[in-house]
C-alpha positions, 0 to 999 in steps of 0.5 A: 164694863163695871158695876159703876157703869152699868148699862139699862138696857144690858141689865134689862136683857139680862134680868129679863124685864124688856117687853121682848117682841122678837129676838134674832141672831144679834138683835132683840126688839123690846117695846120702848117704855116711854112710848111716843105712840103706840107700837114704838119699838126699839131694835137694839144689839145684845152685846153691849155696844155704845153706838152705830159706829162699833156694831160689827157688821152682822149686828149691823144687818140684823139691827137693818132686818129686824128695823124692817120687820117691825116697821111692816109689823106695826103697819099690818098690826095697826093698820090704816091708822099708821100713817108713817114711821120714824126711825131714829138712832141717836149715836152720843150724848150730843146728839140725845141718846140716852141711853149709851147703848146702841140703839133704833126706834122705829116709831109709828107716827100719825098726822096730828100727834103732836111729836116733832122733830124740829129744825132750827132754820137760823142756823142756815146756811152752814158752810159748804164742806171744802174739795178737802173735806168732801174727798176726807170722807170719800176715803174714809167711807171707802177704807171701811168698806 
């Protein structure tokens, strides 16, 4: 990456101005700065990476693990007042992640909140994918094992 495309999250990590909760062996878990509610953490690779699909398997385990850990954190730390969790990843500009470098929110989430993800209903119903299509992506999800 050059200087022109210079990563946040890459030059937080390496200035050191993450909030940093926990660090595993790929991963780290930073508070987010634009918090939904309070506890949202975000769990992101070390090495830089753009998204989910070019995680390698152990960044893929540790990003699962440590997701895991600050769900049950955020549950024990704030107690009954958190009555769910979000987790969230967001995998290209189209689908609104901001930051081109992988990442999961794990968001503590409290009825009334106001946060919402909404559905366009309208759009239904979407074509149903073809035999062609359903068995494409059987056999890519089985090549990638």
């Amino acid at each position: 990456m050059n200087e022109d495309d210079a990563c946040d999250f890459c030059t937080n990590l390496e200035n050191g101005t993450f909030e940093m909760v926990a660090q595993g062996p790929t991963v780290v878990v930073v508070l987010d700065r634009h918090p939904i509610n309070r506890g949202h953490v975000l769990v992101l690779p070390v090495r830089h990476t753009p998204d989910l699909a070019s995680l390698e398997r152990e960044e893929i385990v540790d990003l699962a693990v440590f997701a895991q850990r600050a769900d049950r954190a955020i549950r024990t730390v704030f107690g009954s007042v958190v009555e769910g969790t979000n987790l969230v990843m967001s995998n290209g500009a189209a689908a609104d992640q901001g930051v081109p470098h992988a990442h999961l929110h794990v968001i503590p989430r409290i009825a009334g909140d106001g946060y919402e993800f909404r559905e366009d209903v309208g759009r239904y119903p979407l074509t149903p994918l073809s035999a062609a299509e359903r068995a494409a992506l059987g056999s890519e999800l089985d090549s990638h094992r």
